[in-house]
ZABA-77834 format. One line per 5 residues: number of its first residue (from 1); their letters; for each residue y, x negated, z negated of C-alpha. Coordinates in steps of 0.5 Angstrom, whole numbers, plus 2048, in hexadecimal, padded with zeros to 3 digits. Example, Ala and Ser with C-alpha at 12.3 -4.5 7.8 and 13.67 -1.06 7.14 Angstrom:
BEGIN
1> as> 7F7/7E7/7F0  7FE/7E5/7F2
This chain:
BEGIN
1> xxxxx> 792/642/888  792/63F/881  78F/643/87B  796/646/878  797/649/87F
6> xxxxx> 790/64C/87F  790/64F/878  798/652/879  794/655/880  78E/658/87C
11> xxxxx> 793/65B/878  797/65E/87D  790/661/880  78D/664/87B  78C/66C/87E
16> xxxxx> 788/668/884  782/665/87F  780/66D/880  77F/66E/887  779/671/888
21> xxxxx> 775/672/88E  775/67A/88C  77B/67D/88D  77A/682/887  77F/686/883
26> xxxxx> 77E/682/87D  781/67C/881  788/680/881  789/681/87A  785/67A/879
31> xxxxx> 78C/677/87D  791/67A/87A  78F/678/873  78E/671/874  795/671/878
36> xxxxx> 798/674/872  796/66E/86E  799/669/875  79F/667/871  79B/665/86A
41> xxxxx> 796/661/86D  79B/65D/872  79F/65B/86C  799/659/868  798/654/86F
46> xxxxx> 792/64F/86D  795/648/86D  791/641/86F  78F/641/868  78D/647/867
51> xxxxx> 785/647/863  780/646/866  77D/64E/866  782/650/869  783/64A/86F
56> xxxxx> 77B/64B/871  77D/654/871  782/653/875  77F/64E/87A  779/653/879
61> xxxxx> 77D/659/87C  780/654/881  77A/653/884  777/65A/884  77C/65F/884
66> xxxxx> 777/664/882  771/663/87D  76C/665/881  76D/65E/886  76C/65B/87F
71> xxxxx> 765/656/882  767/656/888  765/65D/889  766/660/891  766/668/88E
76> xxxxx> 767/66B/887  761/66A/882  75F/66C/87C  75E/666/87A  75C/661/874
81> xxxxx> 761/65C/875  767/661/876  765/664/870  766/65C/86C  76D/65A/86F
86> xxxxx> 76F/662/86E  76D/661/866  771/65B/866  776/65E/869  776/664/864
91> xxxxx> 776/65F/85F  77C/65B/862  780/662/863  77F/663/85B  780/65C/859
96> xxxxx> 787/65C/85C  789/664/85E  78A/663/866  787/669/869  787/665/870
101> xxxxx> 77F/662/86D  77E/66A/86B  780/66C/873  77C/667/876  776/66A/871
106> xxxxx> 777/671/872  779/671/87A  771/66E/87A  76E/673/876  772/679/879
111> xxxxx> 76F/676/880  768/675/87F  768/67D/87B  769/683/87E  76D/68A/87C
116> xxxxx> 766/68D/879  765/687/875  75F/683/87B  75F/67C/87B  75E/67A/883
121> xxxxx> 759/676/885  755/677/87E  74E/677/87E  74A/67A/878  744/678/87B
126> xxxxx> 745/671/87C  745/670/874  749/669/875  74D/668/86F  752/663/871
131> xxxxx> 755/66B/873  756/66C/86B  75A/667/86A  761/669/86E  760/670/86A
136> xxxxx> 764/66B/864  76A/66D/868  76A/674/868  76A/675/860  772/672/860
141> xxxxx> 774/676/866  771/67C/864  773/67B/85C  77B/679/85F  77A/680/864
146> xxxxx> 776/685/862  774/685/869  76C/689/869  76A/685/870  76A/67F/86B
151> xxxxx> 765/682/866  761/685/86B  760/67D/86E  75E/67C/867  758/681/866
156> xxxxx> 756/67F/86D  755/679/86A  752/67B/864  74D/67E/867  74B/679/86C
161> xxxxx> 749/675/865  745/67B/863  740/67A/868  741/672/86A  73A/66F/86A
166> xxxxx> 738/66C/864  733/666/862  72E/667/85E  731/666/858  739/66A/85A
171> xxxxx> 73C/664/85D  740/667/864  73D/664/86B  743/660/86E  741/665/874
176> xxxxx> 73C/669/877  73B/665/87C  73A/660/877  734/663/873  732/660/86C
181> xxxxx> 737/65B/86C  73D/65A/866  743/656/869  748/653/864  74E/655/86A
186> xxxxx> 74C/65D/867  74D/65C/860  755/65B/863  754/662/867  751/666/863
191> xxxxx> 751/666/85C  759/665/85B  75A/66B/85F  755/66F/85B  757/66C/854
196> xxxxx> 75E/66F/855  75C/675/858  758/676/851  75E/675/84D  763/679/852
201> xxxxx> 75F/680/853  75A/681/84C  753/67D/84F  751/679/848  74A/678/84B
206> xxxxx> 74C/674/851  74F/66F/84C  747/66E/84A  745/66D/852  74B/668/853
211> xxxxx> 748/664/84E  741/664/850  743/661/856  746/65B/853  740/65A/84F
216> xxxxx> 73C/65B/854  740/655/858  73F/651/852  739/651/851  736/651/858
221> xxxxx> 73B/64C/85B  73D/647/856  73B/640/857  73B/63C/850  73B/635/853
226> xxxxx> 741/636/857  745/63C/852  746/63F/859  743/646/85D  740/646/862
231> xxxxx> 743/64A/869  73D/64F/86A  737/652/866  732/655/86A  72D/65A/866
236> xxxxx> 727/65B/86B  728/653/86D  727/655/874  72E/652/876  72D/64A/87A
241> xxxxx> 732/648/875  72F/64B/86F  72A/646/86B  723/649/86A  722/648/863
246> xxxxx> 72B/64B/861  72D/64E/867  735/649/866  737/648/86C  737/63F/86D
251> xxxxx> 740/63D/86B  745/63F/867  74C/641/86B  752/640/868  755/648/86B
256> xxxxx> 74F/64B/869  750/648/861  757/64A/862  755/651/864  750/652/85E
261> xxxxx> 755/64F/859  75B/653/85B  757/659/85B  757/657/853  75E/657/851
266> xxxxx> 75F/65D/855  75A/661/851  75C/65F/84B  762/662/84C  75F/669/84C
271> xxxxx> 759/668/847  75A/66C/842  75C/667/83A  756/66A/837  750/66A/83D
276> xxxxx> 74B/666/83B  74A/662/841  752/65F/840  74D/659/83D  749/658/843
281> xxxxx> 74F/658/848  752/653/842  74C/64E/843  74C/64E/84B  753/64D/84B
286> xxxxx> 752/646/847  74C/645/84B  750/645/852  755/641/84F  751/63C/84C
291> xxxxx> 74D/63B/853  753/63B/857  758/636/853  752/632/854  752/632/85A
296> xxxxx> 759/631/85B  75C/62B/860  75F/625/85C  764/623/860  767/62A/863
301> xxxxx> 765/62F/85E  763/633/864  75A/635/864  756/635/86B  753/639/870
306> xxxxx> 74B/637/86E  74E/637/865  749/632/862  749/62D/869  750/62A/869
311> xxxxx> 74D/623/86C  74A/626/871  74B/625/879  74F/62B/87D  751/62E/876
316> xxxxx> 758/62F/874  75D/632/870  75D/63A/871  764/63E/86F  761/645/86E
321> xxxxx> 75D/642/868  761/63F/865  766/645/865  761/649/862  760/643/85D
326> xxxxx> 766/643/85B  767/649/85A  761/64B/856  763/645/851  76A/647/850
331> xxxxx> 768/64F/84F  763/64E/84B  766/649/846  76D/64E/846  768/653/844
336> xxxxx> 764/64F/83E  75D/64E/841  75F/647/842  761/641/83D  768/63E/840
341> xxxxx> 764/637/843  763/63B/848  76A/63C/84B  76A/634/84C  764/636/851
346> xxxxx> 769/63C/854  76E/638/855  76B/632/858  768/638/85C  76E/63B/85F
351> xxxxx> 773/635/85F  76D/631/864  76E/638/868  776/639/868  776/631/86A
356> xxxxx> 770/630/86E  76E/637/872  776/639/872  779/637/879  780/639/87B
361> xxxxx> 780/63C/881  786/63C/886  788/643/886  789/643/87F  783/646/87D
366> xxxxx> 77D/642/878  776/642/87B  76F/640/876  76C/63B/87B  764/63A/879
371> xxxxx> 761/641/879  75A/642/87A  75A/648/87E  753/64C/87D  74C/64A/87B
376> xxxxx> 747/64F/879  73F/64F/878  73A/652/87D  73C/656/883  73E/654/88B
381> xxxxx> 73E/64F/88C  73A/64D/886  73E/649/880  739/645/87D  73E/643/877
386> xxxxx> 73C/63C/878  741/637/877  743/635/87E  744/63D/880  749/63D/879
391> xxxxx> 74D/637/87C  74C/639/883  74F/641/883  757/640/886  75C/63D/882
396> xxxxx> 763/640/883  76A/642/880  76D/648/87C  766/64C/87B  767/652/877
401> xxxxx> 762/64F/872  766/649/870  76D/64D/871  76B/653/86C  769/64E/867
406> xxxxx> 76F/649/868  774/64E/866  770/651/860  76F/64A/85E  776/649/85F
411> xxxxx> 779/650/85B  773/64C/855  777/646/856  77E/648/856  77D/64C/850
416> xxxxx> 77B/646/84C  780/642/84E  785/648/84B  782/647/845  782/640/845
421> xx> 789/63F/847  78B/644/842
């Protein structure tokens, strides 16, 4: 099947993407909307030329026809990762009004949420924030639809970041079973979820609370020498991969740098014009793209698994880094927080990732090849955050945090050439 075949064969089976493991009522009406918009969506069949956002959305919905397979999962999860591609997904779906990306979100959510507003397999308890972060979603869904079970999700989740354990000093834990501990990953999770939150239901003091934690990243896992952040930070210096005296974890990973930077643009987005920490979130912002840019591989514009050691053995060009790099870069030059050099950086960036890390696939669809699949501190078995564990954990195609990215990355650039070509 070439790639004309595999998108006019998407578009002819839109009403499948949401087919789901629940046979609800929900599930009727769900069909019978998207059926209506059948003939729309087969006339707007996407061509081999079609952007790249909406080549990797395709592909995406190919490979797992229900947003919870998303990571390759084998049952519905209230996952971190579904929520990533399923914003990108919203995103695409307002950039270019086909429903189809909304259906895919909706179908997820609609899955995962029961009829009084539950969500399966929550557990408050936990107080793990990679939760928070698929609550993002259910602000469209339920602005479009009305729908109280969406709002009720979010209050849930809301009320898990009432009681989440802190740092001394207010910063989030990553985890209760992670005691202490400040991971760049859960800036991502948890802040620009409570930050839009804020804005859409009347919280003003949570904006002060999204602040604090970025100022708390800055001032206890920035690294001068380097311009870059460290992965973790341990308070209590208890942690084996904690420095006695600073408790930073010993390497700079490229995702979780990602994470912290997308974490930045995306709150800005919710940070009100006139609150006094709009400068504080400006100055990391430039600190995060002065650290990358130097970091930054001359040759195809892409970054590394280990950022600052692109010499070293074992280590390579890593794909869901450089997506959220790209992405961060052009957001935040399009939004005024950086100066216009920085697009030759994003540029570079992306341009290595279509023509690098893009492979074309038999049946049609596009894969992102060199993903890191997971690396984390602490836990069992133990993650040391030595620099043999960063380029040892497994390396595969089409991870969800490279894919989520490349398409919001891809939305940024399309945007621009627009304007470049107008």
């Amino acid at each position: 099947m070439n790639r004309n075949q595999f998108y006019f064969k998407m578009t002819l089976k839109p009403f499948l993407l949401t087919l789901s493991l629940s046979a609800t009522a929900w599930l009727c009406s769900c069909e019978t909307a998207k059926k209506e918009t059948a003939d729309q969506e087969q006339a707007q069949a996407v061509t081999d030329d079609a952007p790249w956002s909406v080549q990797m959305a395709h592909s995406e919905m190919e490979r797992f026809p229900e947003a919870w397979m998303l990571d390759f999962s084998s049952r519905p999860n209230w996952g971190y990762t579904q929520g990533l591609v399923g914003t990108a997904m919203l995103d695409l779906w307002e950039e270019t009004g086909d429903e189809t990306y909304f259906n895919y979100v909706k179908a997820y959510a609609d899955t995962m949420i029961s009829d009084d507003g539950t969500l399966l397999h929550y557990k408050r308890e936990d107080y793990n924030i990679d939760k928070i972060n698929a609550g993002k979603i259910l602000f469209r869904l339920y602005e479009e639809t009305g729908d109280e079970r969406y709002k009720a999700v979010l209050d849930t989740l809301r009320d898990q970041m009432r009681e989440h354990p802190r740092t001394s000093e207010g910063g989030f834990w990553h985890k209760k079973r992670y005691p202490h501990q400040m991971w760049l990953d859960g800036l991502y999770m948890g802040s620009p979820f409570l930050a839009q939150y804020a804005a859409a239901f009347d919280e003003p003091a949570l904006f002060d609370d999204v602040v604090n934690q970025i100022r708390l990243v800055d001032q206890h896992m920035y690294d001068p020498e380097t311009g870059l952040y460290f992965h973790g930070w341990d308070e209590s210096r208890e942690q084996e991969w904690a420095d006695k005296e600073t408790g930073l974890s010993p390497n700079f990973w490229g995702r979780s740098i990602g994470w912290f930077a997308m974490s930045l643009v995306d709150v800005m987005d919710y940070l009100p014009e006139d609150h006094p920490g709009r400068p504080k979130v400006e100055e990391v912002i430039r600190k995060v793209a002065e650290g990358i840019k130097k970091y930054q591989d001359d040759s195809t514009g892409l970054w590394y698994q280990v950022v600052d050691q692109g010499g070293r053995e074992g280590n390579y060009l890593e794909a869901t880094a450089s997506s959220m790099y790209a992405y961060f870069l052009y957001k935040a030059v399009r939004e005024g927080y950086l100066d216009d050099s920085y697009l030759a950086v994003a540029d570079q960036g992306y341009d290595g990732l279509t023509e690098e890390l893009i492979r074309e696939d038999p049946d049609g669809t596009i894969s992102l090849t060199q993903c890191c699949a997971v690396a984390g501190l602490g836990g069992d078995p133990y993650r040391s955050g030595s620099y043999e564990y960063y380029v040892g954990e497994t390396i595969r195609d089409n991870d969800p945090k490279g894919t989520g990215p490349f398409i919001m990355a891809s939305l940024e650039r399309e945007r621009l050439d627009r304007q470049r070509n107008s």
